[in-house]
Kinemage of the C-alpha trace (Angstrom):
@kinemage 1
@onewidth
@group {chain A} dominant
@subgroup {mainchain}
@vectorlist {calphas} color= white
{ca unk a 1} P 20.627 24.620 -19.675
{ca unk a 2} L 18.914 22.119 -22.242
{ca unk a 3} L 16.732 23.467 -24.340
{ca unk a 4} L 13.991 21.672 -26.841
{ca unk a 5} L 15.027 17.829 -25.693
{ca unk a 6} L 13.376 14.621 -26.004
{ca unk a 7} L 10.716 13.091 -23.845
{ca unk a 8} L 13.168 10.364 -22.788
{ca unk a 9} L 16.382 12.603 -22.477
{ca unk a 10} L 14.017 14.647 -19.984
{ca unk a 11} L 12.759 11.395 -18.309
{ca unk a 12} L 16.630 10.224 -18.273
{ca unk a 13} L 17.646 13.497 -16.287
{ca unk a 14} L 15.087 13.580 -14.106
{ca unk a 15} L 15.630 10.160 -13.203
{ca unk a 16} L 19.496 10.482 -12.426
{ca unk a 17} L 18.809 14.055 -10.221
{ca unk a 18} L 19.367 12.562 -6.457
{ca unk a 19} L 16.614 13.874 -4.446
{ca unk a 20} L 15.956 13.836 -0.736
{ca unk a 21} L 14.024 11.045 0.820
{ca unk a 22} L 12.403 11.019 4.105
{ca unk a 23} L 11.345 8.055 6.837
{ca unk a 24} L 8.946 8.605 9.208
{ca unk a 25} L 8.050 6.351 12.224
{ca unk a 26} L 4.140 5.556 12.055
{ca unk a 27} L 1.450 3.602 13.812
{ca unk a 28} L 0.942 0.051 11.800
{ca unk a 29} L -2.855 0.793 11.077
{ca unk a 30} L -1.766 4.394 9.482
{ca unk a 31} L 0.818 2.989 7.319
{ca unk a 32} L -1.446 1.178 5.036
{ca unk a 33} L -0.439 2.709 0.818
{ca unk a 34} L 3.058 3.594 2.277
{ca unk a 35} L 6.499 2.567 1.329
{ca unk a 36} L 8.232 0.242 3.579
{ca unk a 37} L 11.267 2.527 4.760
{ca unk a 38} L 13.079 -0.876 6.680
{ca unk a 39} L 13.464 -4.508 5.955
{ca unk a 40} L 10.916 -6.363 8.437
{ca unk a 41} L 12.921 -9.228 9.917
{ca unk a 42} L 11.245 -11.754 12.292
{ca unk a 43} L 12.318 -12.381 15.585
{ca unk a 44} L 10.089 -15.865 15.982
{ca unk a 45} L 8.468 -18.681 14.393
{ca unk a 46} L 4.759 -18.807 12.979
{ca unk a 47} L 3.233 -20.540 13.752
{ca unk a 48} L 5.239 -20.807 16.542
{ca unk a 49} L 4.356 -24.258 17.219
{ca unk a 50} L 2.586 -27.459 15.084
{ca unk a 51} L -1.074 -26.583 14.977
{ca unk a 52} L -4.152 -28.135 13.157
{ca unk a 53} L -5.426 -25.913 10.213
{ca unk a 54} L -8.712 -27.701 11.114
{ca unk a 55} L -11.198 -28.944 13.762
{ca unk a 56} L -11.098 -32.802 13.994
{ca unk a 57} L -8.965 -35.497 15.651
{ca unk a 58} L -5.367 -35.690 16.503
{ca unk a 59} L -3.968 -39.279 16.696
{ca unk a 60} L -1.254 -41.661 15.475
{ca unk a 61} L -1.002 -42.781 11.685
{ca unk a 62} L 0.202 -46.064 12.451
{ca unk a 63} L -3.135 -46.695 14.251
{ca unk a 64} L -5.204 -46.258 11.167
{ca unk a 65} L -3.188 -47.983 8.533
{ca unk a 66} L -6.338 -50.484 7.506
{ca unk a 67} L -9.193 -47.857 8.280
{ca unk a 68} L -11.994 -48.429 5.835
{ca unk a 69} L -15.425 -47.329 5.176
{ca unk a 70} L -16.578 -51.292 5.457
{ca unk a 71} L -13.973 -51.953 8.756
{ca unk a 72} L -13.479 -48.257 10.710
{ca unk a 73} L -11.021 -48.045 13.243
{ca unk a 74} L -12.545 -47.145 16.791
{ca unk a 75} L -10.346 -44.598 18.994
{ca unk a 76} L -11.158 -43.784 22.524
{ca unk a 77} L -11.444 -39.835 22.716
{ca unk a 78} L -9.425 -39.019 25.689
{ca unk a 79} L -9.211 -35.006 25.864
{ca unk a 80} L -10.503 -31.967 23.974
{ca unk a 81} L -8.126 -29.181 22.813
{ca unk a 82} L -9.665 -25.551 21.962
{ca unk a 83} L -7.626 -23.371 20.106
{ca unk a 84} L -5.352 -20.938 23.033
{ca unk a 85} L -4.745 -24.473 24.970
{ca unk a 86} L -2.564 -27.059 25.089
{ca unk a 87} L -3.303 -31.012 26.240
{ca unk a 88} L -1.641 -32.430 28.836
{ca unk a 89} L -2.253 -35.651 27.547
{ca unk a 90} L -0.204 -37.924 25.505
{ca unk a 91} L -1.977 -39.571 22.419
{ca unk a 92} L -0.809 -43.675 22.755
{ca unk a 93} L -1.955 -46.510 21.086
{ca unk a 94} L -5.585 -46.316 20.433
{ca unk a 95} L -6.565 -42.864 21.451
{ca unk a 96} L -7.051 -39.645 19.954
{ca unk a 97} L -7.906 -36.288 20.989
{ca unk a 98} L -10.726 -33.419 19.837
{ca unk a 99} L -9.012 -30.190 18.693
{ca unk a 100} L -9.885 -27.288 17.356
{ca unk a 101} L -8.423 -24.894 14.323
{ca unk a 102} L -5.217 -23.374 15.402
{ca unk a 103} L -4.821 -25.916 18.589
{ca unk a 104} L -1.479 -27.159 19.187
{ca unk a 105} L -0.468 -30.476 18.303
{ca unk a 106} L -0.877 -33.044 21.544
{ca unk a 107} L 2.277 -34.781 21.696
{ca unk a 108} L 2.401 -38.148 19.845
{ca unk a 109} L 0.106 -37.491 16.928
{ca unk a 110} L 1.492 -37.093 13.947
{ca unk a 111} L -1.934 -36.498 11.720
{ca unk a 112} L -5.594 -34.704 12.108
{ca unk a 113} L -8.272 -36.384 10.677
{ca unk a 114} L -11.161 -33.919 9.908
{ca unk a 115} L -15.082 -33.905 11.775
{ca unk a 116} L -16.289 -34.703 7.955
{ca unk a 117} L -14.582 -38.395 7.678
{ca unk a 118} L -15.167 -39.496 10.643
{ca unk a 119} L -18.163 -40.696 13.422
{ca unk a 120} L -17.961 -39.548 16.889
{ca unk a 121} L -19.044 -39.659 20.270
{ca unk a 122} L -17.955 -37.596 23.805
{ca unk a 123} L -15.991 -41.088 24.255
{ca unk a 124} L -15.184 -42.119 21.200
{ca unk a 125} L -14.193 -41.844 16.872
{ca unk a 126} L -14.679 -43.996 13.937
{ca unk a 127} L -11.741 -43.048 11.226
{ca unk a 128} L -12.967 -44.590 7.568
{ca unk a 129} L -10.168 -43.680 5.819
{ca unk a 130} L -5.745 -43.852 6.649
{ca unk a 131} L -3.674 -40.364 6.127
{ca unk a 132} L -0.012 -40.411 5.324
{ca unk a 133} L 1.944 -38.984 8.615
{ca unk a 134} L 1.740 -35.180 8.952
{ca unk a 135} L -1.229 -34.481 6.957
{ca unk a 136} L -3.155 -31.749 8.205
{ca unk a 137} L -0.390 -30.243 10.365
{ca unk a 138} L 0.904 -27.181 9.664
{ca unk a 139} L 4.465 -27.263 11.193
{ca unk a 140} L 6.067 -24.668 13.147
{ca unk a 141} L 7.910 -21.542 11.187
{ca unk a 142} L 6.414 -22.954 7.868
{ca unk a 143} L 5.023 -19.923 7.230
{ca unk a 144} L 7.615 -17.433 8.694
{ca unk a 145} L 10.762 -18.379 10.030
{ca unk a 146} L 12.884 -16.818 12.796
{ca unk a 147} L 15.502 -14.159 11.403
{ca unk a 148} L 13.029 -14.518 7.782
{ca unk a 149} L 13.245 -10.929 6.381
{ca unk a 150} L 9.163 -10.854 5.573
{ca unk a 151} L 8.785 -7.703 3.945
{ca unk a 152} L 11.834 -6.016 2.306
{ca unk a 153} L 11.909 -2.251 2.183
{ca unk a 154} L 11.208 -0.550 -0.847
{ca unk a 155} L 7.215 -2.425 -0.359
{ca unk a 156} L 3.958 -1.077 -0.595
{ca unk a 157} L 2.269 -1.261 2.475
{ca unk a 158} L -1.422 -3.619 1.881
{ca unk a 159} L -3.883 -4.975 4.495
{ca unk a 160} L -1.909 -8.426 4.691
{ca unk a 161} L 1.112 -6.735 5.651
{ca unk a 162} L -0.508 -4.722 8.491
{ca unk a 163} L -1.520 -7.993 9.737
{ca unk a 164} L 1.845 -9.172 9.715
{ca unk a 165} L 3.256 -6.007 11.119
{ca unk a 166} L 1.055 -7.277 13.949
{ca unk a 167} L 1.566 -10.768 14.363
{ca unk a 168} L 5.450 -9.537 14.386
{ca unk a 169} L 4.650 -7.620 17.594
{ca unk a 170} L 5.305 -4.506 15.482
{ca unk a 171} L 3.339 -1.402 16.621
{ca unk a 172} L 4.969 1.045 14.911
{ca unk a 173} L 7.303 0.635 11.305
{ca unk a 174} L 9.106 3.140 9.746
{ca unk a 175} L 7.598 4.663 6.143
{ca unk a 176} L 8.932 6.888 3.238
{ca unk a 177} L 6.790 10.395 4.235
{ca unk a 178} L 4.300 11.017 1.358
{ca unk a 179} L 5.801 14.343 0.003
{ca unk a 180} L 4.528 17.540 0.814
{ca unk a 181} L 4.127 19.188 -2.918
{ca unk a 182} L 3.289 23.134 -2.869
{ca unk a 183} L 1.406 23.971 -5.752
{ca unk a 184} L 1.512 28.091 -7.360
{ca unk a 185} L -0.989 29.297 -9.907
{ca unk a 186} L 1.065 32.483 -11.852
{ca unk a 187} L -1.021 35.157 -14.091
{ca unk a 188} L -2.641 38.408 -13.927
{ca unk a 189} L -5.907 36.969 -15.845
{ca unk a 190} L -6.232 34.540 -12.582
{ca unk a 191} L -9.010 34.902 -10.011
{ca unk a 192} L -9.436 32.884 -6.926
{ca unk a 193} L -12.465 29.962 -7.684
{ca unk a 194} L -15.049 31.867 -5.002
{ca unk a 195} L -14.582 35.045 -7.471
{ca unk a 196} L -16.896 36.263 -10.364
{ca unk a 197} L -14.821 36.592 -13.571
{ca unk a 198} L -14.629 39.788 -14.992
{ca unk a 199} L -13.551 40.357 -18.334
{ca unk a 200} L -10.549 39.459 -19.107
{ca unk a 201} L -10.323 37.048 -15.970
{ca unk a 202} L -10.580 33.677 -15.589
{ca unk a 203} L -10.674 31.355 -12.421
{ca unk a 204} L -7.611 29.224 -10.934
{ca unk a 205} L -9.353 25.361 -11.945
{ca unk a 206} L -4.788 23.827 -13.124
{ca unk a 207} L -4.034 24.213 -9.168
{ca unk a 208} L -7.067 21.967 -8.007
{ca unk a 209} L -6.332 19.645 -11.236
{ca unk a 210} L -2.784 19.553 -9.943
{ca unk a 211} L -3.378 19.131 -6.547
{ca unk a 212} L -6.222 16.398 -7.444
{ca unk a 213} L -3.688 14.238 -9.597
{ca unk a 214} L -1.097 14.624 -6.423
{ca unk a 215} L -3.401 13.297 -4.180
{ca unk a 216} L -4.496 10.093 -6.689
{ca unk a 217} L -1.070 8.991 -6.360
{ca unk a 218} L -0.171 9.567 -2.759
{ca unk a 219} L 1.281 12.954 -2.183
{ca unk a 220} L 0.057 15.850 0.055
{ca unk a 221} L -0.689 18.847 -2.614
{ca unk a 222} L -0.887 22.720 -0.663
{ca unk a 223} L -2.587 25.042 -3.366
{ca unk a 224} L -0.421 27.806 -2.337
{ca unk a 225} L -2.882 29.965 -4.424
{ca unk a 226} L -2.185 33.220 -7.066
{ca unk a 227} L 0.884 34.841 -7.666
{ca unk a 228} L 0.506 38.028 -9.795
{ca unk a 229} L 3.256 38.488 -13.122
{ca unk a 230} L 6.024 40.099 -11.166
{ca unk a 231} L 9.038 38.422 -10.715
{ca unk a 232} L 9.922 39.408 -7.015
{ca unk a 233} L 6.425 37.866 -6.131
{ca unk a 234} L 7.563 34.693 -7.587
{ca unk a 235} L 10.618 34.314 -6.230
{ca unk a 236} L 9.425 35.148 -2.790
{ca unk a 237} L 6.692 32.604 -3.217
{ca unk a 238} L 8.970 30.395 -4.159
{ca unk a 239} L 11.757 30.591 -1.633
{ca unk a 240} L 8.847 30.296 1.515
{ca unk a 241} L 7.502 27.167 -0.008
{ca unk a 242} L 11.180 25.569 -0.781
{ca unk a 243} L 11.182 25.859 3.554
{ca unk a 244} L 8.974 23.335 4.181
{ca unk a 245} L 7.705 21.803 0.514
{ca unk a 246} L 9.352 18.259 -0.644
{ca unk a 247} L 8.745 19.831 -4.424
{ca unk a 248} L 7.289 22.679 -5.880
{ca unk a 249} L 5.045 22.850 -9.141
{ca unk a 250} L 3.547 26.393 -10.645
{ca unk a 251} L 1.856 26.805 -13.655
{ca unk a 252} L 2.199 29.337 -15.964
{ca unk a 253} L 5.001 31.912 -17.073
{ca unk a 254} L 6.721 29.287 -18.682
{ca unk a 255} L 6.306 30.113 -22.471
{ca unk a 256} L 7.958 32.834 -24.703
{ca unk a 257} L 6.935 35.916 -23.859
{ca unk a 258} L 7.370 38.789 -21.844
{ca unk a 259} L 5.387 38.268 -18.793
{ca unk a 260} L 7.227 34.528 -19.065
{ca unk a 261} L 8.828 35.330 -15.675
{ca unk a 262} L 9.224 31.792 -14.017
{ca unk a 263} L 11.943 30.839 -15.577
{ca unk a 264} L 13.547 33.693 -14.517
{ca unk a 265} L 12.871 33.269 -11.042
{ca unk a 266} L 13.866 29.995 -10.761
{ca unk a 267} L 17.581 30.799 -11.518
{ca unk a 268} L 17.351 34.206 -9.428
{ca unk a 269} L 16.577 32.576 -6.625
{ca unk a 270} L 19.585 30.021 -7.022
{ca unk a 271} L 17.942 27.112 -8.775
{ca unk a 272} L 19.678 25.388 -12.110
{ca unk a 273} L 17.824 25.119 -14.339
{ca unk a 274} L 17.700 21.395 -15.880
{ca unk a 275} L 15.626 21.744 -19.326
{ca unk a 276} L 13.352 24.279 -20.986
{ca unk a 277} L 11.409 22.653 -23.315
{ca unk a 278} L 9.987 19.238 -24.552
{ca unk a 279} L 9.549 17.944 -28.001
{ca unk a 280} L 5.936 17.521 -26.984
{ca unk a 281} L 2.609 18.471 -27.726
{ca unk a 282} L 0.816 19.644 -25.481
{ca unk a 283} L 3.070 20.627 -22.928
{ca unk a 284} L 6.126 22.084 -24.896
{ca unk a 285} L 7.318 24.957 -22.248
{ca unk a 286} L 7.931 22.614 -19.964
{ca unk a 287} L 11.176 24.290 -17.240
{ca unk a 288} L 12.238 22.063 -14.412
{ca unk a 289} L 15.250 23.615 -11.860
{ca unk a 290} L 17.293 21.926 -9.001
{ca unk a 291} L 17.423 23.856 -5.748
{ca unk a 292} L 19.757 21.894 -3.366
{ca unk a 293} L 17.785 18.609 -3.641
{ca unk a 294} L 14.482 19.960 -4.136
{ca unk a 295} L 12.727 20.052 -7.878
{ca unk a 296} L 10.603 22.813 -9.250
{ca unk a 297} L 8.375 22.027 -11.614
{ca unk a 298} L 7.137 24.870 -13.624
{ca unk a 299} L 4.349 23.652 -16.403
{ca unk a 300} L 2.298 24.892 -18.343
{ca unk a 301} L -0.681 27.220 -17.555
{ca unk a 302} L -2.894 25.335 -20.523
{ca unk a 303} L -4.911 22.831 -18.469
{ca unk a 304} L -4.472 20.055 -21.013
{ca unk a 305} L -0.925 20.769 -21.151
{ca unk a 306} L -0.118 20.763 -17.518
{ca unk a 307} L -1.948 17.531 -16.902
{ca unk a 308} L -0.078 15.604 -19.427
{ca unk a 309} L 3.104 16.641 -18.439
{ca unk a 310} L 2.423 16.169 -14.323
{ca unk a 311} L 1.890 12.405 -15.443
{ca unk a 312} L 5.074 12.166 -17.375
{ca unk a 313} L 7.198 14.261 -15.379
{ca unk a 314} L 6.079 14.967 -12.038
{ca unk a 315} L 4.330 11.877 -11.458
{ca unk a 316} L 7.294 9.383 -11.708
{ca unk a 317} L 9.230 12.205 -9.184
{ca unk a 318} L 6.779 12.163 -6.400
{ca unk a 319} L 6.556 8.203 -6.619
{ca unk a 320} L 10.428 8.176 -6.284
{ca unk a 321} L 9.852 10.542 -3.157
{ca unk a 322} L 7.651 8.428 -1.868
{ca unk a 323} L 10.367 5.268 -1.989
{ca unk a 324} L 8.713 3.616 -5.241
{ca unk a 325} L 11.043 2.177 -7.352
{ca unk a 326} L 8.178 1.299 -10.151
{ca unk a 327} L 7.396 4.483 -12.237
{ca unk a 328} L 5.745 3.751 -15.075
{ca unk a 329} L 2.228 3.460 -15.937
{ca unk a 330} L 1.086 0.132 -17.536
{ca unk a 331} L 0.439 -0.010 -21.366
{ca unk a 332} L -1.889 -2.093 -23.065
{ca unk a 333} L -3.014 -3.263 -26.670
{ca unk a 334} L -6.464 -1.436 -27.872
{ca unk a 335} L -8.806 -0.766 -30.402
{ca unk a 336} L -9.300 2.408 -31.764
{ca unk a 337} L -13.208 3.087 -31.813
{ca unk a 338} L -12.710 6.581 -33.897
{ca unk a 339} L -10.559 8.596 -36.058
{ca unk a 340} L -7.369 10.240 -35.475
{ca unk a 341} L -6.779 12.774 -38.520
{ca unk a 342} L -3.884 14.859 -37.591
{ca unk a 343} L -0.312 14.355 -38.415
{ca unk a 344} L 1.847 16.245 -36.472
{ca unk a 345} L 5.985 16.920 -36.644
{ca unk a 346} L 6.066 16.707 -33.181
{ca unk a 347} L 5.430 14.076 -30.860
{ca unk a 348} L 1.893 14.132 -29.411
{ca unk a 349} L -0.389 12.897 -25.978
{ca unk a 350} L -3.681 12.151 -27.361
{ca unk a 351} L -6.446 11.927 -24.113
{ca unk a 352} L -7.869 8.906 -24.032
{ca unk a 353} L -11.186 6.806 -22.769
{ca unk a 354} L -10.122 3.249 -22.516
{ca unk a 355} L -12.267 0.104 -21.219
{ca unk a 356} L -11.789 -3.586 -21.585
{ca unk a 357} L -15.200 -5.672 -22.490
{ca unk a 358} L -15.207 -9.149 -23.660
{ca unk a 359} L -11.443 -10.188 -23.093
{ca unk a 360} L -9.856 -6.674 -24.960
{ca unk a 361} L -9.013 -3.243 -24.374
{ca unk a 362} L -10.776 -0.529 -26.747
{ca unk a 363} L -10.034 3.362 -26.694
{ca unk a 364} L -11.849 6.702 -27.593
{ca unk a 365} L -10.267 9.606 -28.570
{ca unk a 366} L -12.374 12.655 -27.682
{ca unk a 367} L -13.428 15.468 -29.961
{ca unk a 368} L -11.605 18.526 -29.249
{ca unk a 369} L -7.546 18.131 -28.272
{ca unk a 370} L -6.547 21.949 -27.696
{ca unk a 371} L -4.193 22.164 -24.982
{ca unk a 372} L -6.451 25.123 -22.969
{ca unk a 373} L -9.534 22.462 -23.224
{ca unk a 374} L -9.869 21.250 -19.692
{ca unk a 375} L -13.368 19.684 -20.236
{ca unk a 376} L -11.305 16.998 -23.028
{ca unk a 377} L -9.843 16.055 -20.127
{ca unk a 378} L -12.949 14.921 -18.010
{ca unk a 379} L -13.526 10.806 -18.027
{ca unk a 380} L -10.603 10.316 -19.397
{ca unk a 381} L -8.403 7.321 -18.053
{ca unk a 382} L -5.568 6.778 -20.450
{ca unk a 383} L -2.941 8.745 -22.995
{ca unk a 384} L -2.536 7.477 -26.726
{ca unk a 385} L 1.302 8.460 -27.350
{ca unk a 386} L 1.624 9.240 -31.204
{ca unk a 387} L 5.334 9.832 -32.345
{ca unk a 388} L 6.060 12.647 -34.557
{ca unk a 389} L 5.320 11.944 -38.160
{ca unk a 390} L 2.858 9.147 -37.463
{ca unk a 391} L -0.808 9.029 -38.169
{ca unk a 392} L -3.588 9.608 -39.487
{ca unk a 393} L -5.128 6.699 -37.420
{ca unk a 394} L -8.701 5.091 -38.431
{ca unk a 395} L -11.470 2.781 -36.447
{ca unk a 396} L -10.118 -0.299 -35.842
{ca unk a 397} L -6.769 0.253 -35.285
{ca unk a 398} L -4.358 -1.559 -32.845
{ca unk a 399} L -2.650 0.979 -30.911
{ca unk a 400} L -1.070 1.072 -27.106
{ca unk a 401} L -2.272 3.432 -24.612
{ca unk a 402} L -1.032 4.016 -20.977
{ca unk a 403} L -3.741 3.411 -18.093
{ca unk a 404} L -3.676 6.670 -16.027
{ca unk a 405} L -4.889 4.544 -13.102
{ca unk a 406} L -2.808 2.018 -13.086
{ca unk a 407} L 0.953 2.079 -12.398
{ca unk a 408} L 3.480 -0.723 -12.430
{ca unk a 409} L 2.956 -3.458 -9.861
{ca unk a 410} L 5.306 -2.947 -7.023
């Protein structure tokens, strides 16, 4: 077991642990913010024929090759194409036909000429102006080819692609499952949120935080609610959740002390335990265990504390779960609005308010930065990472901050 280890030598282990990874088969309109669990290959051409991106004329280029606005060329209309239907006609010498957007090519024209350039009748069209051949013809398979792999797995699933999923004839696709992620609350001070404290008591708010920052990304959080200090509660908790949960996360029990028990449990009930500790602040008593190929999480019960580490920690874990191969959350250059005083000999997640005005990204750090302060955590949007040693940090600084909200682009 690792004890007291880096931010990135706990990133790096997490990152090598192989986990388990399901597909599901889904209806196309459900799988929109899902992974792509298969390559999409098509089995035809689109279009699958030469169509007109416009409504105008079809007709021969050669026929127009001295069009002018002082000496037009008259054509004699001989047909009308909607879009669904195709002409029967063939355009010769001297004729063109009406068609609409999306209208299949007549056979022997070889350009459109649009309803703006031109004068028309039911019998015939004045063209003012010559086209090169093919212009305004979108050709068939120019925009997806037969045996074209269109969307690669390992994709995140937008509006567009359901559209393609469609025009593919694809009803169904298979998806990496969003992860079912149980979540247990540990302590004998805890109290459901429907109860009056008493003293000494305090209500269960790092579940709904947890389960709230599971859902932002994707997952499916169960509050699996309060388990009292006792260690065969615990471990009974935890081995009915490891049934049917993709992870599990508690908070609480994980510091030095005697009613500490998590830990514990985690390695009774058969887990290995990966790394106890993080040269962080907040979230030092960090303990994450392997159980077959299932993580346990178990953070902190300081709301702060647990929040921070379920983005650095958790977060890139139940992405990877959901097929994501992009992990990290984007940084970006600000300006410091306020004052950062401390110096600290460990390295340290500063809450952050960031916004961008006028072309530039500027941060606020809030007042209070205990690790049991949930309310510091309210509005926030972004974490200023200060290494250990560094600081103190005035108005106007330049200094990088991730974007909670915004991870790397797929």
């Amino acid at each position: 077991m690792l004890v007291n280890i880096s931010i990135e030598e706990a990133k790096e282990i997490l990152l090598n642990q192989d986990i388990k990874i399901n597909t599901i088969d889904i209806p196309i309109v459900e799988s929109l913010g899902y992974v792509l669990g298969e390559d999409i290959i098509s089995d035809i051409n689109m279009p699958p024929f030469d169509r007109s991106p416009l409504d105008g004329y079809a007709l021969k280029s050669d026929n127009i090759k001295d069009a002018s606005k002082e000496n037009p060329i008259v054509l004699e209309v001989i047909d009308y194409v909607p879009a669904g239907y195709v002409s029967s006609r063939k355009i010769e010498n001297g004729q063109a036909i009406r068609i609409m957007t999306g209208a299949k090519i007549p056979e022997g024209a070889d350009i459109i000429i649009k309803y703006e350039d031109t004068e028309f009748t039911d019998k015939d069209v004045k063209i003012f102006n010559y086209l090169k051949p093919n212009s305004n013809i979108v050709k068939m398979g120019e925009d997806i080819e037969e045996g074209d792999i269109v969307l690669k797995k390992g994709h995140l699933i937008g509006p567009a692609d359901i559209g393609i999923f469609a025009t593919l004839g694809r009803g169904i696709v298979k998806v990496y499952s969003k992860p079912k992620v149980a979540i247990l609350a540990t302590g004998d001070e805890l109290i459901d949120i429907d109860e009056i404290p008493r003293e000494g008591k305090i209500r269960n708010s790092n579940s709904y935080t947890i389960a709230a920052q599971i859902k932002r990304i994707g997952g499916q959080p169960v509050i699996l609610g309060i388990c009292r200090d006792k260690i065969e509660d615990i471990k009974n908790k935890l081995k009915d959740s490891l049934e049917w949960a993709d992870m599990v996360i508690t908070t609480g029990g994980v510091s030095v002390g005697d009613a500490d028990l998590v830990k514990e449990a985690f390695q009774e009930i058969g887990g290995e335990i990966l790394f106890w500790k993080v040269n962080m602040k907040p979230g030092t008593p960090i303990a994450v265990a392997k159980y077959g190929n299932k993580l346990i999480f178990g953070l902190s019960g300081n709301p702060a504390a647990a929040s921070i580490t379920f983005e650095k920690f958790v977060r890139p874990t139940i992405l990877r779960l959901m097929g994501k191969s992009k992990l990290n959350l984007v940084k970006v250059e600000s300006t410091l609005e306020n004052e950062f005083t401390k110096v600290s000999n460990q390295n340290r997640y500063v809450r952050a308010v960031t916004y961008y005005k006028d072309g530039q990204f500027f941060t606020k750090l809030p007042n209070k930065h205990s690790s049991g302060i949930l309310t510091s955590l309210s509005g926030t949007n972004s974490l200023f990472y200060i290494r250990a040693g560094n600081g103190p940090f005035e108005n106007g600084d330049k200094i990088e901050v991730e974007i909670l909200d915004y991870p790397e682009v797929e």
